[in-house]
LOVO-433992 format. One line per field, with one value per residue (C-alpha): y, x, z negated; residue in three letters. Coordinates in nm, 4 decimals. Layout:
LOVO-433992
yy	[Y, ...]
xx	[X, ...]
zz	[Z, ...]
r	[ala, ...]
end
This chain:
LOVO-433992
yy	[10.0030, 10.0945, 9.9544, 10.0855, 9.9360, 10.0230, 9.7813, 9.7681, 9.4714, 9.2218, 9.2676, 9.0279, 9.2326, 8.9937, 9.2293, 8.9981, 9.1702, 8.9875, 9.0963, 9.0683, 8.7224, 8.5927, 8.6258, 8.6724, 8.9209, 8.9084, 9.0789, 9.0270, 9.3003, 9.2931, 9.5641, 9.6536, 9.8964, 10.0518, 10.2450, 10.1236, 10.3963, 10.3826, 10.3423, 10.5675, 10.4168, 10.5098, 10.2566, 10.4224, 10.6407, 10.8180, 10.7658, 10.8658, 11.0933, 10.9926, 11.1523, 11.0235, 10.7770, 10.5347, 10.5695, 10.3623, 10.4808, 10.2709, 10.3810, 10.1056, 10.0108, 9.6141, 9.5668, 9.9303, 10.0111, 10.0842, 10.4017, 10.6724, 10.7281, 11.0598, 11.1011, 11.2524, 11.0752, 11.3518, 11.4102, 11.7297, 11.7732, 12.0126, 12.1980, 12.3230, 12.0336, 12.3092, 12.3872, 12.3617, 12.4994, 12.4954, 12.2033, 12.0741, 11.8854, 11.5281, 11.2188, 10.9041, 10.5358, 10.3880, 10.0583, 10.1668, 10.3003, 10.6356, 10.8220, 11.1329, 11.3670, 11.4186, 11.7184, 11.8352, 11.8652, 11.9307, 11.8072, 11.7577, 11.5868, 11.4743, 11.5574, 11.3227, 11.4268, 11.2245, 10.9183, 10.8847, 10.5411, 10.5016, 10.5146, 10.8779, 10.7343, 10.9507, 10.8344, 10.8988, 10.6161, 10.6660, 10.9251, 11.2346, 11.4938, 11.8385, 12.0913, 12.3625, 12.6057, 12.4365, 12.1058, 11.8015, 11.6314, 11.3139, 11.4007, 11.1795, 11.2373, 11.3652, 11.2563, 11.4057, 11.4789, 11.5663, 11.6368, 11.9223, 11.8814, 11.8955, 12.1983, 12.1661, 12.5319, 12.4814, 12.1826, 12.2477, 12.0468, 12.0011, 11.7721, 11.3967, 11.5402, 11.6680, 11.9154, 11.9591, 12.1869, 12.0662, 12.2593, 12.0125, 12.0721, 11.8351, 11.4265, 11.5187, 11.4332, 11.0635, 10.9716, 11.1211, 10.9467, 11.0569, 10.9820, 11.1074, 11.1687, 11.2176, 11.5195, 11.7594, 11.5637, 11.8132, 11.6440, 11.3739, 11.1625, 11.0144, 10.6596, 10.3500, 10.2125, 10.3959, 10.6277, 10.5554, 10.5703, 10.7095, 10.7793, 11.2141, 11.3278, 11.6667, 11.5144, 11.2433, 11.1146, 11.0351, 10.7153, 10.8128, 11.1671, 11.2413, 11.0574, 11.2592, 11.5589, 11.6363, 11.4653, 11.5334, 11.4658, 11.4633, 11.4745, 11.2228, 11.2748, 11.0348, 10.9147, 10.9719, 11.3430, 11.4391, 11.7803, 11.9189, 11.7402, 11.9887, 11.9477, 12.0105, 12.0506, 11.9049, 12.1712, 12.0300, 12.2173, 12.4233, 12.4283, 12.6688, 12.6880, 12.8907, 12.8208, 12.9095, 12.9890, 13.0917, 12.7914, 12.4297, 12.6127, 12.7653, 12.4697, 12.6097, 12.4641, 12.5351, 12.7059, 12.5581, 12.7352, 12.6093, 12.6404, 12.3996, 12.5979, 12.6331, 12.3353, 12.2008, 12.2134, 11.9886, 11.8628, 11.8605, 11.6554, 11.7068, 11.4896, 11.4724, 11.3164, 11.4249, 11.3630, 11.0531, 10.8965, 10.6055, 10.6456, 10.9694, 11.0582, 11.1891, 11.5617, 11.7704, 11.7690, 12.1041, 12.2289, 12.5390, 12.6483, 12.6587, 12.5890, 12.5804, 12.2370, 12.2114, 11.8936, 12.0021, 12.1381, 12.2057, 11.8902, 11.8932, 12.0127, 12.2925, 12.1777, 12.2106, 12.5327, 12.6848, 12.9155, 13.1600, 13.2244, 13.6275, 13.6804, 13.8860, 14.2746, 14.5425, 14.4818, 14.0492, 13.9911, 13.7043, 13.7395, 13.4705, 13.4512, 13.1635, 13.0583, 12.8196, 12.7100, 12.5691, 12.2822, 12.3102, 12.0066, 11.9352, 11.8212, 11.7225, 11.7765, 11.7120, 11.7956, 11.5575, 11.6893, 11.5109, 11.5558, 11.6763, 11.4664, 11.1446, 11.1969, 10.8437, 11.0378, 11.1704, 11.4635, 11.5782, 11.5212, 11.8065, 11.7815, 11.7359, 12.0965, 12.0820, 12.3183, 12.3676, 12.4236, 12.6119, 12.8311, 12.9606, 13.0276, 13.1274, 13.4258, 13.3459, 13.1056, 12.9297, 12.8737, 12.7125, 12.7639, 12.5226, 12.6744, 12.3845, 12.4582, 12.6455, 12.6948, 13.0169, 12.9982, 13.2433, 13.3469]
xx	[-2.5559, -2.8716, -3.1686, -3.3759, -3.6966, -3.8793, -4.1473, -4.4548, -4.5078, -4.4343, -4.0339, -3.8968, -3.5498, -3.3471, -3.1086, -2.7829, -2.5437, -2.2458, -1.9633, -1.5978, -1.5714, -1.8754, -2.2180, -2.4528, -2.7900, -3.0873, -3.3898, -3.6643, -3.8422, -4.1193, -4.1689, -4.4779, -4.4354, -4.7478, -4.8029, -5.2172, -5.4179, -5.7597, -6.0688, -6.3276, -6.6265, -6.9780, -7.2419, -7.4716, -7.2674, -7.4206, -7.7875, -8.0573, -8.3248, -8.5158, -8.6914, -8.4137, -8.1801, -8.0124, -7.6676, -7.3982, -7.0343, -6.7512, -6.4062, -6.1827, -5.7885, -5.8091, -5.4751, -5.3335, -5.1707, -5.5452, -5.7286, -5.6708, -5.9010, -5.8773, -6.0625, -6.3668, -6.6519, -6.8826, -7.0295, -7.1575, -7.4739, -7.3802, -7.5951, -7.2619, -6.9775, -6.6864, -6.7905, -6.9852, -7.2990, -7.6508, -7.6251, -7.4442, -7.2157, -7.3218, -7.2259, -7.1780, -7.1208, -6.9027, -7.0690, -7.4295, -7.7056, -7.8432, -8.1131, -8.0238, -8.2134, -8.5640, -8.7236, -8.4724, -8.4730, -8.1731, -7.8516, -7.6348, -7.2812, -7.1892, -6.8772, -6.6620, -6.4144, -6.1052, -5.9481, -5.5722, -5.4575, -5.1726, -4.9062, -5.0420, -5.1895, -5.4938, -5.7401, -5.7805, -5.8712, -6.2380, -6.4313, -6.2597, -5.9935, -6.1779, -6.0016, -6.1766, -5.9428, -5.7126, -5.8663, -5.9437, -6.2589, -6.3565, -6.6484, -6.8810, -7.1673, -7.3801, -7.6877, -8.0614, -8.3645, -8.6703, -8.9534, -9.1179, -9.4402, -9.5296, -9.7865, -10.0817, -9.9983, -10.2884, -10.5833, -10.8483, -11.0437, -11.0326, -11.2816, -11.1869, -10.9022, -10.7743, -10.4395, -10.2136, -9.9016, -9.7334, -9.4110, -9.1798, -8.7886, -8.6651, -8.7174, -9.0019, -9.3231, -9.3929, -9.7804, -10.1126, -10.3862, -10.7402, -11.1344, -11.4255, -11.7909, -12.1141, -12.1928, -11.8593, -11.7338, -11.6651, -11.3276, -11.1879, -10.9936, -10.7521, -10.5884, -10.3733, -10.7284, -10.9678, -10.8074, -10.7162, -10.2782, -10.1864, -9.8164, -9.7324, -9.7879, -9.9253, -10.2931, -10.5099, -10.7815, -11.1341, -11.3092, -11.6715, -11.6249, -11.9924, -12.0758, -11.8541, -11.9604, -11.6349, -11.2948, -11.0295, -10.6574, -10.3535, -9.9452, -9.6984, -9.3309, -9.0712, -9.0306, -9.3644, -9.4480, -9.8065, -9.9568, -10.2702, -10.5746, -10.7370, -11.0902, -11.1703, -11.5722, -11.6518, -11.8767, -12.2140, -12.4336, -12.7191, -12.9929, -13.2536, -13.4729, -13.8019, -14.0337, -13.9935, -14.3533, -14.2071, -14.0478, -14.1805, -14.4263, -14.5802, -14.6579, -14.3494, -14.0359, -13.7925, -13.5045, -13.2238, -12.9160, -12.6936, -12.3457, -12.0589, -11.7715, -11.3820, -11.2132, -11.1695, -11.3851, -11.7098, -11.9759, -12.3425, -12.5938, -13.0030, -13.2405, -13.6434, -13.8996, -14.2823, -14.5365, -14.6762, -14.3212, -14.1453, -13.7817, -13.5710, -13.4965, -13.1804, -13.2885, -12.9582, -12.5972, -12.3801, -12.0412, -12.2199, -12.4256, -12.7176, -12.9648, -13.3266, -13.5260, -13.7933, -13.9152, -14.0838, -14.4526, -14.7908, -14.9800, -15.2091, -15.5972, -15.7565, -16.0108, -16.3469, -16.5112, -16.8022, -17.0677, -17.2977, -17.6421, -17.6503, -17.9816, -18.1620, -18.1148, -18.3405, -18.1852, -18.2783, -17.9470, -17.7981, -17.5240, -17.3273, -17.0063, -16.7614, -16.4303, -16.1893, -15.8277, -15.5221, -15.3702, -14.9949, -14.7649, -14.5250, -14.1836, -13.8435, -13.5145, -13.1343, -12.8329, -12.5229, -12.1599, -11.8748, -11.5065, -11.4917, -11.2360, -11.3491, -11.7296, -11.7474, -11.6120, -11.8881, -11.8374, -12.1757, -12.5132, -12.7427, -13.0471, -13.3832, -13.5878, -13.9861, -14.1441, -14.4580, -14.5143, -14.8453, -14.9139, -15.2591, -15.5972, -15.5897, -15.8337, -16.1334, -16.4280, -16.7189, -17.0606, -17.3368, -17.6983, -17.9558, -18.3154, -18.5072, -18.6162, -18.2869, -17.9997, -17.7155, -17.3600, -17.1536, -16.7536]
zz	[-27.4395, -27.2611, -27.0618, -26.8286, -26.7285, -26.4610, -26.3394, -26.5138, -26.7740, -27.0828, -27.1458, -27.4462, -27.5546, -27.8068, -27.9959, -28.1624, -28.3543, -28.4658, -28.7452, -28.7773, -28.9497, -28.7060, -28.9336, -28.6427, -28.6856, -28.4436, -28.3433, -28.1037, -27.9666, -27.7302, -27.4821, -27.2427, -26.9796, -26.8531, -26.5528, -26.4477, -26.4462, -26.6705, -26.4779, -26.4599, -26.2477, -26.2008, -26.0480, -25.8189, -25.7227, -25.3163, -25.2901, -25.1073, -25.2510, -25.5926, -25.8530, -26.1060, -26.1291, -26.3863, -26.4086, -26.6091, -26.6787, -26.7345, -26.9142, -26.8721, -26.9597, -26.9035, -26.8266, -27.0076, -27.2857, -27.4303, -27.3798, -27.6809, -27.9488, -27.9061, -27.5560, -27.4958, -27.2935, -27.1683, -26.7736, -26.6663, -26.3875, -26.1943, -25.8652, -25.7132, -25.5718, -25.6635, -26.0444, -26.3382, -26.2880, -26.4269, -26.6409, -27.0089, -27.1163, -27.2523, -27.4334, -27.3122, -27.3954, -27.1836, -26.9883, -27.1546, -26.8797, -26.9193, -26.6499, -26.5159, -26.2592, -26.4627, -26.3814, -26.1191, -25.7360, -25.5087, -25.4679, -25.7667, -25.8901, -26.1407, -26.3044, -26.5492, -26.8154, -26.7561, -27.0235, -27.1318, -27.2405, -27.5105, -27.2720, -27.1166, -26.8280, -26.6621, -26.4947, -26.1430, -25.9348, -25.8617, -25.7652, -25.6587, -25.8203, -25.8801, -26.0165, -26.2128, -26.3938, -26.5478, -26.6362, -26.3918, -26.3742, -26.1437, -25.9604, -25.7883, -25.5949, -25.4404, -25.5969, -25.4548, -25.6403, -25.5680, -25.8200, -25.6471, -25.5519, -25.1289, -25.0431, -24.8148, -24.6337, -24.3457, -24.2908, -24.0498, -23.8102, -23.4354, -23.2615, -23.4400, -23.5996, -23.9005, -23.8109, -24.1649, -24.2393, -24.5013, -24.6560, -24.8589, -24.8249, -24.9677, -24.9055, -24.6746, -24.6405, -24.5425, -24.5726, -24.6140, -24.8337, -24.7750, -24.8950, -24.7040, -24.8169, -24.6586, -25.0304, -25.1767, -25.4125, -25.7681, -25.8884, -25.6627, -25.7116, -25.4897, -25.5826, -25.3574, -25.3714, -25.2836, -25.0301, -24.6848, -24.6396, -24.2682, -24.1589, -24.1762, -23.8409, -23.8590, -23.8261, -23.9248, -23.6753, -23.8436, -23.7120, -23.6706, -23.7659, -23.7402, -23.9891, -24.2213, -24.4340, -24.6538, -24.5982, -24.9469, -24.8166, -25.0158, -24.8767, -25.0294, -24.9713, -24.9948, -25.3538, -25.4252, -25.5346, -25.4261, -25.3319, -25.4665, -25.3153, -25.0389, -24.9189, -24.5695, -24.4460, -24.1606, -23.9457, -23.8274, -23.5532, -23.6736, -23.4207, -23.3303, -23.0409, -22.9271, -22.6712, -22.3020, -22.1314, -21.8099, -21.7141, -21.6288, -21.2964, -21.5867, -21.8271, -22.0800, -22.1633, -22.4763, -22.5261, -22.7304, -22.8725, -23.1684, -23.3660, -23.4467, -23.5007, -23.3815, -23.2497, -22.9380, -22.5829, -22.6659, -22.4313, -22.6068, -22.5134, -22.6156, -22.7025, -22.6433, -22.7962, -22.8553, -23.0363, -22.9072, -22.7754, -23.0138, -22.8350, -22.8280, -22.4353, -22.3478, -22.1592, -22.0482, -22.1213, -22.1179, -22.2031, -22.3354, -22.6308, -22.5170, -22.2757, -22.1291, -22.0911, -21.8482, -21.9910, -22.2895, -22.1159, -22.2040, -22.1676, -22.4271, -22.3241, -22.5052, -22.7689, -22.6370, -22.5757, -22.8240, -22.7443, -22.9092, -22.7204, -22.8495, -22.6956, -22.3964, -22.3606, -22.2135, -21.8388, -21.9158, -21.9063, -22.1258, -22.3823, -22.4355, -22.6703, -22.6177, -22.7710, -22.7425, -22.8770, -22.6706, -22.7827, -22.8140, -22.7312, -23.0084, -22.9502, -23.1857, -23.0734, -23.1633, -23.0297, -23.0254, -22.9739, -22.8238, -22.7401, -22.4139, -22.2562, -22.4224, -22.4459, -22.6752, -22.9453, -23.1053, -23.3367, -23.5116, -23.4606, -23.5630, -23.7346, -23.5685, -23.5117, -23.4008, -23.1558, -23.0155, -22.6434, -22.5867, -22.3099, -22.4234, -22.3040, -21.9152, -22.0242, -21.8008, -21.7863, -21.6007, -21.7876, -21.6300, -21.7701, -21.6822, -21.6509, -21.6163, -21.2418, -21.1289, -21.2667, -21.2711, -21.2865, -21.4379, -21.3831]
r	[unk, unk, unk, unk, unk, unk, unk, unk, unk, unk, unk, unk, unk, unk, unk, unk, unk, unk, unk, unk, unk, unk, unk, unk, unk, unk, unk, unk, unk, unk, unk, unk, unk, unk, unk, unk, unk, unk, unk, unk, unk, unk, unk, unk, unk, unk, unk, unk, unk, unk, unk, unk, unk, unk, unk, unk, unk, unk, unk, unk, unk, unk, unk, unk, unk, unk, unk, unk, unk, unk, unk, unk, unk, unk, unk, unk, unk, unk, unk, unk, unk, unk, unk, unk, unk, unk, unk, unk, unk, unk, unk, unk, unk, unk, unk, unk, unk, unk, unk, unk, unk, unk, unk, unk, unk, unk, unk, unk, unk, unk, unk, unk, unk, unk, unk, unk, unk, unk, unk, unk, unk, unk, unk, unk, unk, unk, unk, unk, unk, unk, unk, unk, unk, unk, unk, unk, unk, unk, unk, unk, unk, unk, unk, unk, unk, unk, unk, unk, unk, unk, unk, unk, unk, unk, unk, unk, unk, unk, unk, unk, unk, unk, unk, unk, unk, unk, unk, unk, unk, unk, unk, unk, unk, unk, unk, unk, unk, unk, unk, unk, unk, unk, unk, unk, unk, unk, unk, unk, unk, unk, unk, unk, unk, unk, unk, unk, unk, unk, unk, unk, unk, unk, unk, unk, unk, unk, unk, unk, unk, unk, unk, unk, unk, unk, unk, unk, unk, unk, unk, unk, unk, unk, unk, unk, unk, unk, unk, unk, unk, unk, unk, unk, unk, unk, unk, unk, unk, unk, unk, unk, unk, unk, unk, unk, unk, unk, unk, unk, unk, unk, unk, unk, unk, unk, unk, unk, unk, unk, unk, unk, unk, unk, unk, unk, unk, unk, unk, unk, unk, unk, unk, unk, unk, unk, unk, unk, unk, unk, unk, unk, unk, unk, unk, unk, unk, unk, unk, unk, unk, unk, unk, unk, unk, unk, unk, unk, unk, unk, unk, unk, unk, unk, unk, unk, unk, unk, unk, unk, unk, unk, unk, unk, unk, unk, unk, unk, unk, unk, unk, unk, unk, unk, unk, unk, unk, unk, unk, unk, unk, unk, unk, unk, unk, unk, unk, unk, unk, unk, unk, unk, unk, unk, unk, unk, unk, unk, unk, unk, unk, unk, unk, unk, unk, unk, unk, unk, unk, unk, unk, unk, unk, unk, unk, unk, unk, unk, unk, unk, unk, unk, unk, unk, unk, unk, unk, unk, unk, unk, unk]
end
């Protein structure tokens, strides 16, 4: 007699055997049919990018036959979704959490030895089926990494702004963190605390960027891998200036000429102020670099004049020797630049240069002697 048994479970077979004068034998025999699969499952299975990530394995027959003791529990890392490439196989304990990913960036899957139970069952249900030669693996994946530094490439200024290039392909660049400082700073550092945190969007505008000498900026990308910190010097105008005797209906003036750089279009305006003035005066605004102010004259008086009586000659005549100094007006000036199309932007103030306006002695004289009874003027 046979039995065939076909749907999967807990069968109880009693076996009676009975002789010729009736004396009965029996046996009962209990038979499991098995046809679930063994699990393989991986949490975390798809995820975005990270610099690593903690993975746990599970090899289960729950409701099986029980998996074999003969089955090996190894994954593989692998760059390539088709085979096994640039990584190892490794042990594992089945339900226990290991971290994989360190060091690495890219795309990777990983790649699990299959599990037998007792009744030859293979696993199969998760993941998917990849065939390599002749062995099967489940695969699952893919899993990103990223522990590759972002790269400043190019950082320059323009105007308020701070234009950055960063290259970083692989979870992208997300943030920029930046300190500013009126000296260079010889090893900054750059921290969540002390830096300023602005979204990546190719430039960082600089709140009263005049007042700003050095500005150090570092990228971020996505899971948190940070460039080298780059240092960026914020030009200032040098100022020079000479004065201008021919202008002012000949009382002098100054001209002004000075230096800020590349960026964008700027509008400049000067300041005034002399000697004896408290308050700076605003004097001329230009879109150029330079210019000629009519403001700063001669207005001081000469000191007063000295003579030397020399004496009569033969002819009677009187030689007289006279000298005197001009006094020079002194005057400071600075120049302030601004962004052209929103002049309250101001973008460097230079520092404050002194001149002296002095058009000199006119080169000619009157003297009047007094002779008691009469007296003789001279030209």
């Amino acid at each position: 007699m046979a039995i065939t048994l076909t749907e999967e479970g807990t069968y109880t077979i009693t076996v009676t055997t009975t002789d010729n004068v009736g004396n009965i034998a029996e046996k009962i025999y209990t038979v499991k049919i098995d046809k679930t699969l063994p699990i393989i499952a991986v949490e975390t299975e798809s995820v975005e990018y990270a610099k690593t990530r903690k993975v746990v394995i599970l090899a289960t027959d729950d409701e099986g036959a029980g998996l074999r003791d003969n089955n090996s529990y190894e994954y593989y890392l692998s760059t390539s979704n088709s085979s096994l490439t640039g990584g190892e196989w490794t042990n594992y304990t089945s339900g226990e959490e290991f971290t994989i990913g360190e060091g690495k960036t890219g795309t990777y899957y990983l790649f699990v030895k299959r599990v037998v139970d007792n009744a030859e069952n293979i696993s199969k249900e998760a993941g998917s089926i990849q065939q390599i030669g002749e062995e099967e693996y489940q695969k699952f994946g893919p899993y990103k990494f990223d522990n590759t530094d972002p790269m400043i490439k190019s950082i320059e200024v323009e105007n308020n702004k701070v234009k950055i290039e960063v290259k970083d392909e692989d979870s992208g660049v997300t943030k920029y963190r930046y300190i500013t400082s009126g000296t260079r700073i010889t090893n900054p550092r750059i921290t969540e605390t002390n830096s300023t945190e602005v979204e990546a969007t190719g430039e960082i505008i600089i709140e009263k960027i005049n007042e700003v000498r050095y500005i150090y900026v570092i990228a971020e990308d996505r899971v948190g891998n940070r460039s080298n910190i780059e240092e960026v010097e914020i030009p200032k105008i040098t100022i020079e200036g000479q004065a201008n005797l021919e202008t002012g209906n000949g009382q002098g003036g100054v001209d002004l000429s000075w230096n800020i750089g590349t960026g964008r279009e700027k509008t400049y305006k000067i300041y005034q102020k002399s000697e004896t003035e408290e308050e700076w005066q605003e004097v001329g605004e230009t879109n150029e670099t330079r210019i000629t102010i009519n403001t700063a004259k001669d207005i001081a008086s000469p000191n007063m004049p000295e003579i030397e009586l020399k004496g009569i000659d033969e002819s009677n005549k009187i030689n007289i020797n006279q000298k005197a100094t001009d006094n020079g007006s002194i005057y400071k000036f600075y120049v302030e630049a601004s962004d052209r199309e929103d002049n309250s932007i101001v973008l460097s103030t230079s520092e404050e240069i002194m001149i002296e306006v002095k058009t000199g002695i006119k080169g000619y004289y009157g003297v009047k002697i007094d002779f008691g009874h009469e007296s003789v003027e001279m030209i």
